[in-house]
DOMIFI-174148 format. One line per 3 residues: number of its first residue (from 1); their letters; for each residue x, y, z of N, C-alpha, C, CB. Coordinates in steps of 0.2 Angstrom, whole numbers, padded with zeros to 4 digits. Glycine has a CB too. Layout:
NUM = A = X Y Z X Y Z X Y Z X Y Z | ...
//
This chain:
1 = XXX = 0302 -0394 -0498 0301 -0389 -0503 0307 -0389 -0508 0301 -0382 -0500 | 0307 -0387 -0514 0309 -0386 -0518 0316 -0382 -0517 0305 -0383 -0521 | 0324 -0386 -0520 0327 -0382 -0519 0331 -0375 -0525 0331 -0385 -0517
4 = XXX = 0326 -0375 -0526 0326 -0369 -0531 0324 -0362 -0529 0323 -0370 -0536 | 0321 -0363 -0520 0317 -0358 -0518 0323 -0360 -0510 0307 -0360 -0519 | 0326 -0356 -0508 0328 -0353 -0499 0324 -0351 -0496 0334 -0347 -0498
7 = XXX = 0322 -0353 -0491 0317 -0350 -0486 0321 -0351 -0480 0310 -0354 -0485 | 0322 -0345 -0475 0323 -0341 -0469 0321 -0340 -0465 0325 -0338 -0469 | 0317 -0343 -0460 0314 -0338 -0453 0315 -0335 -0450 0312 -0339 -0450
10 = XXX = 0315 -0330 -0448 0317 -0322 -0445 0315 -0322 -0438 0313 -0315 -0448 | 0308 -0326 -0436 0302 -0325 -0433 0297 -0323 -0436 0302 -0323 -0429 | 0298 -0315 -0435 0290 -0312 -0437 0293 -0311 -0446 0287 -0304 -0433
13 = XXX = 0297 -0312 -0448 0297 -0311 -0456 0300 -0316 -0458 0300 -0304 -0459 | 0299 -0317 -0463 0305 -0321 -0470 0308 -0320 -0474 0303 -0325 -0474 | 0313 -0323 -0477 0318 -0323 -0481 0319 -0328 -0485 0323 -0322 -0478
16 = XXX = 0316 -0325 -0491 0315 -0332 -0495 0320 -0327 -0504 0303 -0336 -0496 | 0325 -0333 -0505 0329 -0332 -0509 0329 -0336 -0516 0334 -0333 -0506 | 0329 -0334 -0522 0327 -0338 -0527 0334 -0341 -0528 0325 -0335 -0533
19 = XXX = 0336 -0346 -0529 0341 -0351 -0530 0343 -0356 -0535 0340 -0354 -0525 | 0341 -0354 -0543 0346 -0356 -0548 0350 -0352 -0550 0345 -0358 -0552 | 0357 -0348 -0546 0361 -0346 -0546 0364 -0347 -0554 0365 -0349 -0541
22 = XXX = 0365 -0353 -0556 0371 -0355 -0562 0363 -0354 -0567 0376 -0366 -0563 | 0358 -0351 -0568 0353 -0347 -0573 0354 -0342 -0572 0345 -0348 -0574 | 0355 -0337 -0567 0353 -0333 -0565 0347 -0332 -0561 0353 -0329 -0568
25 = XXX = 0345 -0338 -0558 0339 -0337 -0556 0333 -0338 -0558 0340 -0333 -0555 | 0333 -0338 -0567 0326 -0339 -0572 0319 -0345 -0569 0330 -0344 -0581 | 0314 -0344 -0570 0310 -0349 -0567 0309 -0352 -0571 0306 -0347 -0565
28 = XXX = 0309 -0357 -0569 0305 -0364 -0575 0299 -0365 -0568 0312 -0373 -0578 | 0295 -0371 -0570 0288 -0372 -0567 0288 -0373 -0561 0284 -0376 -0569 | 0296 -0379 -0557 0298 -0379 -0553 0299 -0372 -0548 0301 -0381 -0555
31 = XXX = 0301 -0371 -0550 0303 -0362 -0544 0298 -0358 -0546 0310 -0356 -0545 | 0293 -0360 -0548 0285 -0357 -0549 0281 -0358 -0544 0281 -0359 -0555 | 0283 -0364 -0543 0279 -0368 -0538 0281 -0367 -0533 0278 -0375 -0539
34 = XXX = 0286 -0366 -0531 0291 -0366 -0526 0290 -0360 -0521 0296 -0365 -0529 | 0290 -0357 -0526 0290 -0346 -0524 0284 -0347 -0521 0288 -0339 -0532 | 0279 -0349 -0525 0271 -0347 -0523 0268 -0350 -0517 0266 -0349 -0529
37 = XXX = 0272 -0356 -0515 0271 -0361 -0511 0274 -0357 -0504 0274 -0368 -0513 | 0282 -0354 -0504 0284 -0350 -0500 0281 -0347 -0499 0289 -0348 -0502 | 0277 -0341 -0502 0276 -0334 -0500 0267 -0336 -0497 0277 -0328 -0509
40 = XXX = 0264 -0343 -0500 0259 -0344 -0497 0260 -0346 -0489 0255 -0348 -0500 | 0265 -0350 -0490 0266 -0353 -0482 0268 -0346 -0478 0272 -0360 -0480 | 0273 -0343 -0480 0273 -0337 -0476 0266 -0332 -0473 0277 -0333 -0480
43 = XXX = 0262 -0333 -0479 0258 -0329 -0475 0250 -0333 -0471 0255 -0324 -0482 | 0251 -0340 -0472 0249 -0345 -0467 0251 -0348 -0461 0249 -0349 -0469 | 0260 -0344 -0460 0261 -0348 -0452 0262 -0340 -0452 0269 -0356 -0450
46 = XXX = 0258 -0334 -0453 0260 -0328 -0448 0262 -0322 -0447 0263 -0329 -0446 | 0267 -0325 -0451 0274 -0318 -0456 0269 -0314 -0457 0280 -0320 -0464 | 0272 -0307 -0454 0273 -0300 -0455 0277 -0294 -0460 0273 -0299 -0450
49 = XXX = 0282 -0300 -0464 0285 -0296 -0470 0287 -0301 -0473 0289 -0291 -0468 | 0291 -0300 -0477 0295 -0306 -0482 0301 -0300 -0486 0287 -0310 -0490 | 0306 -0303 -0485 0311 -0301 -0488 0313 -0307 -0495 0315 -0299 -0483
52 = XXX = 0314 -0305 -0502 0313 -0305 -0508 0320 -0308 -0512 0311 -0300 -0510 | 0326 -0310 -0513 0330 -0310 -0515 0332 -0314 -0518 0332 -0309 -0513 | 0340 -0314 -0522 0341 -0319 -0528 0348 -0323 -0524 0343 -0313 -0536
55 = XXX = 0350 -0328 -0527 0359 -0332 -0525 0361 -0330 -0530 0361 -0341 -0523 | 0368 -0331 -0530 0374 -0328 -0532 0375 -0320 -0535 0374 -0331 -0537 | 0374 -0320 -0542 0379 -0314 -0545 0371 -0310 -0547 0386 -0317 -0551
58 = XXX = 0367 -0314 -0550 0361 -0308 -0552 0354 -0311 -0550 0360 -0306 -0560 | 0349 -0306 -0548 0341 -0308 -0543 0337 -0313 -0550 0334 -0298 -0541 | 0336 -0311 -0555 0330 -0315 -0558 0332 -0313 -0565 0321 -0311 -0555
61 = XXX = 0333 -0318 -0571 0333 -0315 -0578 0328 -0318 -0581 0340 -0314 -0584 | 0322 -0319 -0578 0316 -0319 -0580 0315 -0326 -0581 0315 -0315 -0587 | 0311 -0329 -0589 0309 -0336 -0589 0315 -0339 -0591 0302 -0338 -0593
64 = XXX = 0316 -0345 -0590 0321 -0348 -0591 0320 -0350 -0599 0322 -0353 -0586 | 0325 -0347 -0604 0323 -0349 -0611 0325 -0355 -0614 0325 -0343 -0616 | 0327 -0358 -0610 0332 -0367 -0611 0324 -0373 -0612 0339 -0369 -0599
67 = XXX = 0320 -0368 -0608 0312 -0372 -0607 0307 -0371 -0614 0306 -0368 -0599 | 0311 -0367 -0619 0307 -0364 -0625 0311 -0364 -0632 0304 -0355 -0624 | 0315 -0367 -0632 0319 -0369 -0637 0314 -0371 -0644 0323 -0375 -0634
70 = XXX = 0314 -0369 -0649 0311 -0369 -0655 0312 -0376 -0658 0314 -0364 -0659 | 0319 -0378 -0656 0321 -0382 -0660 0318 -0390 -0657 0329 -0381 -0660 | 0316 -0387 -0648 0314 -0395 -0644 0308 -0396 -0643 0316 -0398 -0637
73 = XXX = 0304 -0390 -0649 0297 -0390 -0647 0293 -0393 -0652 0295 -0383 -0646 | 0288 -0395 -0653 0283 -0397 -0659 0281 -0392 -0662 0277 -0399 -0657 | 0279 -0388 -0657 0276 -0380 -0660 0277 -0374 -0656 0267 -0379 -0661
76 = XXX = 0274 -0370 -0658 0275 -0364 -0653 0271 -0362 -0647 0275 -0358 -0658 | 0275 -0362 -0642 0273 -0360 -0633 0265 -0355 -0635 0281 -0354 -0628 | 0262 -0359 -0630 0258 -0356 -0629 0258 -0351 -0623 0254 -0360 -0630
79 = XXX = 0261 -0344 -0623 0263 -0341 -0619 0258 -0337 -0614 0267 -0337 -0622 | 0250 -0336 -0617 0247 -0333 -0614 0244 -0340 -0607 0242 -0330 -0621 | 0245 -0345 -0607 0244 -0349 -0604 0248 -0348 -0600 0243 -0355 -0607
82 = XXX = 0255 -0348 -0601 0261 -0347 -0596 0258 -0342 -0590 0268 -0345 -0600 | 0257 -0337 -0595 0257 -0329 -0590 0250 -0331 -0585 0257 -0320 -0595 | 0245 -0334 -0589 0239 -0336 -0583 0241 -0341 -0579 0232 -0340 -0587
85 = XXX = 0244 -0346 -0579 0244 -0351 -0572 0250 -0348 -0570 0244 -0360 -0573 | 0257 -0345 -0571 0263 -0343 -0566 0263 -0336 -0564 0270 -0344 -0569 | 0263 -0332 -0571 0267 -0325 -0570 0260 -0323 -0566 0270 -0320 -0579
88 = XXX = 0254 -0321 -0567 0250 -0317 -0567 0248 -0320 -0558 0244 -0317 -0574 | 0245 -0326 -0559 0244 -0327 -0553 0249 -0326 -0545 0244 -0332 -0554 | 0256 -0327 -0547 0263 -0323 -0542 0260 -0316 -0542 0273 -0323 -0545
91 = XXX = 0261 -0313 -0546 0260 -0304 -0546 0252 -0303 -0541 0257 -0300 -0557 | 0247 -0307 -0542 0241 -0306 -0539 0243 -0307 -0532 0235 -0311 -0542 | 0247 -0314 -0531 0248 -0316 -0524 0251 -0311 -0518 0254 -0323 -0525
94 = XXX = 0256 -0306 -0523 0261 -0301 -0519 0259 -0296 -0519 0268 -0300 -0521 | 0254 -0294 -0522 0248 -0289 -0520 0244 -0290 -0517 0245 -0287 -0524 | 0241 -0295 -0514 0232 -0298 -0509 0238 -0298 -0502 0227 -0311 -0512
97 = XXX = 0246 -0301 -0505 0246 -0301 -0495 0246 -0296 -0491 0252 -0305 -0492 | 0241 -0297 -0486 0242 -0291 -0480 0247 -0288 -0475 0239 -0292 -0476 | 0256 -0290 -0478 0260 -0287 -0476 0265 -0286 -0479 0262 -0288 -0472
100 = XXX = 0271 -0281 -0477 0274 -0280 -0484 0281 -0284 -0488 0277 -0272 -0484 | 0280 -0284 -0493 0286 -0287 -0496 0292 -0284 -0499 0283 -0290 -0500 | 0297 -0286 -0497 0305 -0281 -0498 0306 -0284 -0502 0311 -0281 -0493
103 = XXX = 0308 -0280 -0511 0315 -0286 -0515 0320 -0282 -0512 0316 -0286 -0525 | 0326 -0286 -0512 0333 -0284 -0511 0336 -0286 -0518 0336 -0288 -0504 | 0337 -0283 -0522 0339 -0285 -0532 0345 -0284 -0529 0337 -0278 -0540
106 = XXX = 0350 -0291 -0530 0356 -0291 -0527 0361 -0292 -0535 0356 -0299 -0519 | 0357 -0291 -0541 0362 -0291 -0548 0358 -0289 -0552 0365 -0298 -0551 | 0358 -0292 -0559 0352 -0291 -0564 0346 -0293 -0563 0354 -0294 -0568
109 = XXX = 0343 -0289 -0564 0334 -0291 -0565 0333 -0288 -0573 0328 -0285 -0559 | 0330 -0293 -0574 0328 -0294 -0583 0322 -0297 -0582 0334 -0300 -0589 | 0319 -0294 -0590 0311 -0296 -0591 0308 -0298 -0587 0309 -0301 -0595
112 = XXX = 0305 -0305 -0582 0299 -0307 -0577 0301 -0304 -0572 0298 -0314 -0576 | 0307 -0307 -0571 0313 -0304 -0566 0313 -0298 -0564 0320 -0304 -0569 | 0314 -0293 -0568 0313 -0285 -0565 0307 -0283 -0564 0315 -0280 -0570
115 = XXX = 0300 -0287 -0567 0292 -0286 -0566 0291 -0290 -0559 0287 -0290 -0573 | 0295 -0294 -0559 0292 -0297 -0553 0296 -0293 -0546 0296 -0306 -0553 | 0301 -0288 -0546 0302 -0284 -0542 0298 -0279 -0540 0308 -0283 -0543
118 = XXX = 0295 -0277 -0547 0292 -0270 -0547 0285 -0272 -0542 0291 -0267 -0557 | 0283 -0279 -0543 0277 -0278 -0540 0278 -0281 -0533 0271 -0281 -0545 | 0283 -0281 -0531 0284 -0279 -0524 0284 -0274 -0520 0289 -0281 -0522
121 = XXX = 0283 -0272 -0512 0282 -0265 -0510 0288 -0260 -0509 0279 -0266 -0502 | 0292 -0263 -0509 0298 -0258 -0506 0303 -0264 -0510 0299 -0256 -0496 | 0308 -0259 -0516 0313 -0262 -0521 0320 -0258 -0517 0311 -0260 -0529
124 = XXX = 0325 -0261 -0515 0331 -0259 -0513 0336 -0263 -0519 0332 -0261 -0505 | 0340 -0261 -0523 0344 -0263 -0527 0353 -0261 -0526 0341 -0260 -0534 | 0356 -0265 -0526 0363 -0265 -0526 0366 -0261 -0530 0367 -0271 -0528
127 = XXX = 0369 -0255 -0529 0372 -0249 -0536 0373 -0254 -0544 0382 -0243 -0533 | 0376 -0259 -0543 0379 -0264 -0548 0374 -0265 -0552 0383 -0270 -0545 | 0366 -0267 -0550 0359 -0270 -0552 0358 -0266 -0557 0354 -0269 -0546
130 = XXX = 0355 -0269 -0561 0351 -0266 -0568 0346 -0269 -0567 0353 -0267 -0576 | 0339 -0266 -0571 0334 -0267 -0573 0333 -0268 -0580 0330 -0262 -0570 | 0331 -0273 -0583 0330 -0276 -0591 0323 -0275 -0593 0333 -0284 -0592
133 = XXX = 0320 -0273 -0597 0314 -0274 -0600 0316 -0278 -0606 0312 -0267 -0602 | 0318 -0283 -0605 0323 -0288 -0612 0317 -0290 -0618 0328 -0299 -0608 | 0311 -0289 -0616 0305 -0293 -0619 0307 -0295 -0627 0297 -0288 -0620
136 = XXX = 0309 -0286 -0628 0308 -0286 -0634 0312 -0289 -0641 0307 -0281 -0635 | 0320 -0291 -0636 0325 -0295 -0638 0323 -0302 -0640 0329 -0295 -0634 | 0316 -0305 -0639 0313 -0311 -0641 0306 -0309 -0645 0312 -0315 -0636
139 = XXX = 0301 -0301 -0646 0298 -0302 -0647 0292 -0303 -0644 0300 -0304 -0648 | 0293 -0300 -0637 0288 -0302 -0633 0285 -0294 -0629 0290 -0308 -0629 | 0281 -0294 -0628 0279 -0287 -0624 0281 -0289 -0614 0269 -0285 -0625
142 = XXX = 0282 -0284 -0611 0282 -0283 -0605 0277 -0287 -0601 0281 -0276 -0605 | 0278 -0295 -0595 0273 -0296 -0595 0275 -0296 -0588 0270 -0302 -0598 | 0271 -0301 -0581 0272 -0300 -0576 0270 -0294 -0573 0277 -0300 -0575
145 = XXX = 0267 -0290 -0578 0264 -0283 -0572 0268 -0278 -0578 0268 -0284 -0561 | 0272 -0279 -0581 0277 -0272 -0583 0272 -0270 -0586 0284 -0273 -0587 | 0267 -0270 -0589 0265 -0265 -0594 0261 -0260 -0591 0261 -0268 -0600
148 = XXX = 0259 -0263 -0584 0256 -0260 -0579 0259 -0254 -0576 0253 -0264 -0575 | 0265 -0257 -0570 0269 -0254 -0568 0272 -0249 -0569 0271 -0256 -0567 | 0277 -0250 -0577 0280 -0246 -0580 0277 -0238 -0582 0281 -0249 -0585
151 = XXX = 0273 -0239 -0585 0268 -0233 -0583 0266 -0229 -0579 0265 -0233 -0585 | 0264 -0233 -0574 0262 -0229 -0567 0267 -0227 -0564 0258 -0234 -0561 | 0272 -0231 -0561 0280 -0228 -0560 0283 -0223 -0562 0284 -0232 -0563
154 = XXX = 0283 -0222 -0571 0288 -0220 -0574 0287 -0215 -0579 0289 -0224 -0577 | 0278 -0214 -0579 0277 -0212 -0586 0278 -0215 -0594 0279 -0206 -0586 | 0274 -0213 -0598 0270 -0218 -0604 0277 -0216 -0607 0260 -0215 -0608
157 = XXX = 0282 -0213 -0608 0286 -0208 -0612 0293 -0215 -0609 0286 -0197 -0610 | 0294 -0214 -0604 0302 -0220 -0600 0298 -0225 -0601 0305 -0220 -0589 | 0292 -0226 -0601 0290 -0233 -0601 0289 -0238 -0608 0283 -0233 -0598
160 = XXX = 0287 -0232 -0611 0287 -0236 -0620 0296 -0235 -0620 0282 -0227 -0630 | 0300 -0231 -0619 0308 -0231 -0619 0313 -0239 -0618 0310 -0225 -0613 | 0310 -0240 -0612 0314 -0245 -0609 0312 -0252 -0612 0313 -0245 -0600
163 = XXX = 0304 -0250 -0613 0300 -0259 -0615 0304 -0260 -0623 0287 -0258 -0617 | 0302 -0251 -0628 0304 -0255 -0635 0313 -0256 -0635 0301 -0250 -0642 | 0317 -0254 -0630 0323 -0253 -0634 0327 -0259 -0627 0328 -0243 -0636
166 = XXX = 0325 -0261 -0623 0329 -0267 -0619 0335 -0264 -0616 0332 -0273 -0624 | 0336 -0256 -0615 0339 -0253 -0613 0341 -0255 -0606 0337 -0250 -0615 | 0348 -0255 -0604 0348 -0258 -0596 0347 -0252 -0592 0354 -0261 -0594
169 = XXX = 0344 -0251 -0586 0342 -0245 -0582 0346 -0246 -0576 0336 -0244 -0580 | 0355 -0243 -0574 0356 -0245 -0569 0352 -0243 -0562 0364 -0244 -0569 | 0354 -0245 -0555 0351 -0247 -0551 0350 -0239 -0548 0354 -0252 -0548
172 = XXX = 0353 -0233 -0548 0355 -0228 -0545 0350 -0224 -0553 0365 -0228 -0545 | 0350 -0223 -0557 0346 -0221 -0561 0337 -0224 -0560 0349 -0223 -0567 | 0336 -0230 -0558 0330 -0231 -0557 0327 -0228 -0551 0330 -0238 -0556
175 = XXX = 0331 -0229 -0545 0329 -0222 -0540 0329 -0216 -0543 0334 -0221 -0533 | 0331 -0213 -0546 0333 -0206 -0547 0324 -0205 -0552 0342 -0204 -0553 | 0323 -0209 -0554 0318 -0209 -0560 0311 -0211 -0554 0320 -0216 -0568
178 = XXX = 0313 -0212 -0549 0306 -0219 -0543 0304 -0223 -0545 0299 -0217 -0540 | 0307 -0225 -0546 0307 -0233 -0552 0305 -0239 -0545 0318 -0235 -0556 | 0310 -0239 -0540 0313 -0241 -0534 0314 -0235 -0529 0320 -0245 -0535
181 = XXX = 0315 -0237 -0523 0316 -0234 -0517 0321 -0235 -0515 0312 -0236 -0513 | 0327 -0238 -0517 0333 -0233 -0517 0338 -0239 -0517 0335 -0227 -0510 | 0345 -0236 -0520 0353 -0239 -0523 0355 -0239 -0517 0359 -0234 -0529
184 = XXX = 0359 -0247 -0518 0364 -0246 -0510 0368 -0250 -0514 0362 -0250 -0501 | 0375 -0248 -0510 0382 -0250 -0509 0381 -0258 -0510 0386 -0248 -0501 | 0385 -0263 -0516 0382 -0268 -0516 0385 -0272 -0510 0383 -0270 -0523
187 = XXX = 0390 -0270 -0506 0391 -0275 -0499 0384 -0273 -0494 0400 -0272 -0495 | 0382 -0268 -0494 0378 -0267 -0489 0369 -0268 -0488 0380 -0260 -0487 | 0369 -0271 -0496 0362 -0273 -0498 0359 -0275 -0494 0360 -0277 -0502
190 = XXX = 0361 -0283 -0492 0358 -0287 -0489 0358 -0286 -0479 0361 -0292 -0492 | 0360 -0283 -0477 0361 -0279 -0469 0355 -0275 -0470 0368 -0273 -0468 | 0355 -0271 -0476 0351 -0262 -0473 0344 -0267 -0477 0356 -0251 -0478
193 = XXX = 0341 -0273 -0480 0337 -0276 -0482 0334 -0279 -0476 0339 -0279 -0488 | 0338 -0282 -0474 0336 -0287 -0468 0334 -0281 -0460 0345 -0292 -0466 | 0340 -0275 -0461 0338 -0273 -0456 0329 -0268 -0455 0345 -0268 -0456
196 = XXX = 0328 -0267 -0463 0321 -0264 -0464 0316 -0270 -0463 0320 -0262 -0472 | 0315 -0276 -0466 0311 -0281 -0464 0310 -0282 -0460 0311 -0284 -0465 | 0315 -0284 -0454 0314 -0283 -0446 0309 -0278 -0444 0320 -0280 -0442
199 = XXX = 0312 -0271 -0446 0309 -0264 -0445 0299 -0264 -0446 0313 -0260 -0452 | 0300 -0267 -0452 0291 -0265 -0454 0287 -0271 -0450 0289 -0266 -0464 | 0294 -0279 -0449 0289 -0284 -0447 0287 -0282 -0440 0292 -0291 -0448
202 = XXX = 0289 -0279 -0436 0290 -0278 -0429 0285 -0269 -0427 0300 -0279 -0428 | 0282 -0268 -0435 0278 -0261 -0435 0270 -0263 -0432 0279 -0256 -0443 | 0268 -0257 -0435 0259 -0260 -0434 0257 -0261 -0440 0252 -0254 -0431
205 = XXX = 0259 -0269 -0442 0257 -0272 -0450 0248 -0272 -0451 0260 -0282 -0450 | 0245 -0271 -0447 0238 -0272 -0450 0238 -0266 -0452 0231 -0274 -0445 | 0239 -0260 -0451 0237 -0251 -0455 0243 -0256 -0461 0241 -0240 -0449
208 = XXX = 0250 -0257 -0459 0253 -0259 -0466 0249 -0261 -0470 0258 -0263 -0466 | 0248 -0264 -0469 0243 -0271 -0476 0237 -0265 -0477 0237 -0282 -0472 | 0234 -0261 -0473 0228 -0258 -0475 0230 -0249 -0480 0223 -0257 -0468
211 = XXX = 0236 -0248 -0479 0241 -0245 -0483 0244 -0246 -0487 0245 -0244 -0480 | 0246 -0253 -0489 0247 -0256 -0495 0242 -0258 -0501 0251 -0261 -0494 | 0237 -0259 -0498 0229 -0261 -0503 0227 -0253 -0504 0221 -0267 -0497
214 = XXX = 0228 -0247 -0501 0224 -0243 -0503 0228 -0239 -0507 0221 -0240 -0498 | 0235 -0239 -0506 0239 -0236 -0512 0238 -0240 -0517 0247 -0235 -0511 | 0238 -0248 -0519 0239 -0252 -0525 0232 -0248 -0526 0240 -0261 -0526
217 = XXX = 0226 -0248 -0523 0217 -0245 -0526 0218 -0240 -0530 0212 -0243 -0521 | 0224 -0235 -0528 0222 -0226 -0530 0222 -0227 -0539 0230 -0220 -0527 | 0225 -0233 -0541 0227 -0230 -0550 0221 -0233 -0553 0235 -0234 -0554
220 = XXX = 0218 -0238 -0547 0209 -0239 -0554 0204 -0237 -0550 0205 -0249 -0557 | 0203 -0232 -0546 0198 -0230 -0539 0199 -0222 -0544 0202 -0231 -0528 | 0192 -0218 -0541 0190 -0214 -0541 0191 -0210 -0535 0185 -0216 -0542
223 = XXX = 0192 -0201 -0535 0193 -0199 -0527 0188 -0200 -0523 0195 -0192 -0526 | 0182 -0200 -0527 0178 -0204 -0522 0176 -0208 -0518 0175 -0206 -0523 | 0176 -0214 -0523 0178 -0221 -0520 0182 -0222 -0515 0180 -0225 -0525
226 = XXX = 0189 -0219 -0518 0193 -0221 -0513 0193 -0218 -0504 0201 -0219 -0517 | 0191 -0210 -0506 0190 -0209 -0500 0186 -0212 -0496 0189 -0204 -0500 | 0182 -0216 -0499 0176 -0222 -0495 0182 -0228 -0492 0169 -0228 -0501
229 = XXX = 0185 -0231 -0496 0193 -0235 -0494 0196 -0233 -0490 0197 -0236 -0497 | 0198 -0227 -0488 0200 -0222 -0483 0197 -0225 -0477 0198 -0214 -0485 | 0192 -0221 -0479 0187 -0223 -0471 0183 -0231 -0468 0181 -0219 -0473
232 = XXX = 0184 -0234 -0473 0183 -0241 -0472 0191 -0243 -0467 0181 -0245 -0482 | 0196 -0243 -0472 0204 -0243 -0467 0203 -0240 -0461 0210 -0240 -0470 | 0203 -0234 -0460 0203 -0231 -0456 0198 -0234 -0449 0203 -0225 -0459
235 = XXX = 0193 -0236 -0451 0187 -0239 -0446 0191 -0245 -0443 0178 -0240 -0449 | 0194 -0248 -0448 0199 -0256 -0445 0203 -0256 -0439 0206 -0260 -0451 | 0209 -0248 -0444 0213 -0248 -0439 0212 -0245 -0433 0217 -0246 -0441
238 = XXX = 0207 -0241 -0434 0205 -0236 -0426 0203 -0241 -0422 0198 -0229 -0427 | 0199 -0247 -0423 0199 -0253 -0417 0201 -0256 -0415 0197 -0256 -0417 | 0210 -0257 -0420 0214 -0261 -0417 0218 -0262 -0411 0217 -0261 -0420
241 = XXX = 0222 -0265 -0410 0226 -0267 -0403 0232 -0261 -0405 0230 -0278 -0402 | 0232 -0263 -0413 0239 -0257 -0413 0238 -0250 -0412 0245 -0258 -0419 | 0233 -0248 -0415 0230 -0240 -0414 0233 -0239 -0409 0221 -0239 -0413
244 = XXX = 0228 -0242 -0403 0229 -0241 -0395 0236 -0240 -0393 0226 -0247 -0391 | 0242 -0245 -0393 0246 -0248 -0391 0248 -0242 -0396 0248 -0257 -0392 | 0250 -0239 -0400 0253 -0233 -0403 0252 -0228 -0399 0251 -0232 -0410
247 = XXX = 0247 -0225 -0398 0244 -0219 -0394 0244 -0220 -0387 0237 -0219 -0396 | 0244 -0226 -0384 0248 -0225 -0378 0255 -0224 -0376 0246 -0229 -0373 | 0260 -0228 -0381 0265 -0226 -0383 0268 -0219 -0383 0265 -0229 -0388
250 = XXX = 0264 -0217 -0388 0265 -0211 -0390 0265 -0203 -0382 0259 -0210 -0395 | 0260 -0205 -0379 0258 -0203 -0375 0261 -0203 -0368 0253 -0205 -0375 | 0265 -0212 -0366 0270 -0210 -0360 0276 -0212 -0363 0270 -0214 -0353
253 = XXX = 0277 -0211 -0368 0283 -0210 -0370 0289 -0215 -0370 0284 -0205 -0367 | 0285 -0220 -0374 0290 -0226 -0372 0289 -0228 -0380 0288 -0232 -0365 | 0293 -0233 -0383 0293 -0238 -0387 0286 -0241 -0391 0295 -0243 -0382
256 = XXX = 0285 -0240 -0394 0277 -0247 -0395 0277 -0253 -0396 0273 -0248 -0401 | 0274 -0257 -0395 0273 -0264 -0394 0269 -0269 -0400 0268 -0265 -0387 | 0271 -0268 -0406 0263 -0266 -0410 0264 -0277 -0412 0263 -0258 -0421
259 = XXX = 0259 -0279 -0412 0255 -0286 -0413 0255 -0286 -0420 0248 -0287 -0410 | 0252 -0281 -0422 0251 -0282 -0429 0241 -0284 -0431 0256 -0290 -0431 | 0238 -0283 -0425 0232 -0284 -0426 0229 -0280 -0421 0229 -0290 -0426
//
């Protein structure tokens, strides 16, 4: 694999770290490929969670603009093409998998960068961490999911705020707003990140995954509809091993054992 992409095995979870440190991390097609290849083999050899993070000093400052240079081009990037075969397809990937995914924002998250956290399940950011809507400092709208997210997050009022002005949102303000699920002490990020991904991987991941598809459903579903999604989930999990393994748990009073299926 690609070393632009860290991959960790935990056992039941992964740890996969974006690793062009001296960019910040930026992607070019290489760590496109990379990511996506990661996060598919994780969810092909098993893994029950994925923990999300960046090397060095900040998580992600989006596409790497050294690959779009005006001056080494013929013409102008065809960007809508970019966001079809990289950005859009990753966003889709970290939404289909059936367990959850932790960013740990261990610096800056700018433009893809901060979109690419947002459409993970659970965002733990270092107090030091900002969030960048930088789009517009080139010209460009909110892609990776931000035009989506932002709104649903934030409301249409923070969300037009942050997109038009590239304002930085430190990490402690983004919780305060539920932006993310919460600021930590930037020494203790990566502990209390690792120590949660254990946590969920080691839970009853099949309701997880069926928990996480039915909240992402609620913003284009109907209460109708969804309460049929409800009940469709709920008929999965009530058959499962972990149902059972929970409730007898519960019942002599010990521990759970949960499989994940």
């Amino acid at each position: 694999m690609s070393d632009t992409i860290l991959v960790e095995n935990h056992g039941n979870w992964v740890e996969i770290t974006l690793n062009r440190p001296d960019k910040l991390n930026s992607f070019n097609e290489d760590m496109h490929h990379a990511l996506q290849a990661a996060l598919n083999s994780a969810r092909d050899t098993g893994a029950r969670a994925v923990l999300l993070t960046g090397a060095g000093r900040g998580f992600c400052a989006g596409q790497d603009l050294g690959d779009r240079d005006p001056s080494k081009m013929d013409g102008p990037p065809d960007l809508g093409k970019t966001v079809r075969s990289f950005y859009a397809p990753l966003v889709r990937l970290i939404r289909s998998l059936n367990f959850p995914i932790i960013c740990a924002v261990n610096g800056v998250a700018a433009g893809a960068g901060a979109n690419l956290a947002l459409a993970c399940d659970m965002v733990l950011a270092a107090e030091s961490a900002k969030f960048i809507q930088s789009f517009s400092k080139v010209g460009l709208i909110p892609d990776t999911g931000g035009s989506w997210h932002l709104p649903r997050l934030l409301g249409e009022a923070r969300a037009k705020g942050l997109a038009f002005t590239a304002q930085p949102l430190p990490a402690k303000q983004a919780e305060d707003w539920g932006l993310i699920w919460k600021a930590i002490p930037d020494d203790q990020l990566l502990a209390e990140a690792r120590t949660l991904a254990d946590q969920l991987a080691n839970g009853p991941t099949l309701g997880l995954g069926k928990t996480k598809h039915c909240i992402q459903a609620a913003a284009t579903t109907s209460l109708s509809v969804h309460l049929e999604l409800e009940a469709d989930a709920m008929k999965i999990c009530g058959e499962s091993a972990d149902y059972a393994e929970g409730v007898s748990s519960f019942l002599e009073k010990r521990a759970p054992n949960f499989q994940g299926k």
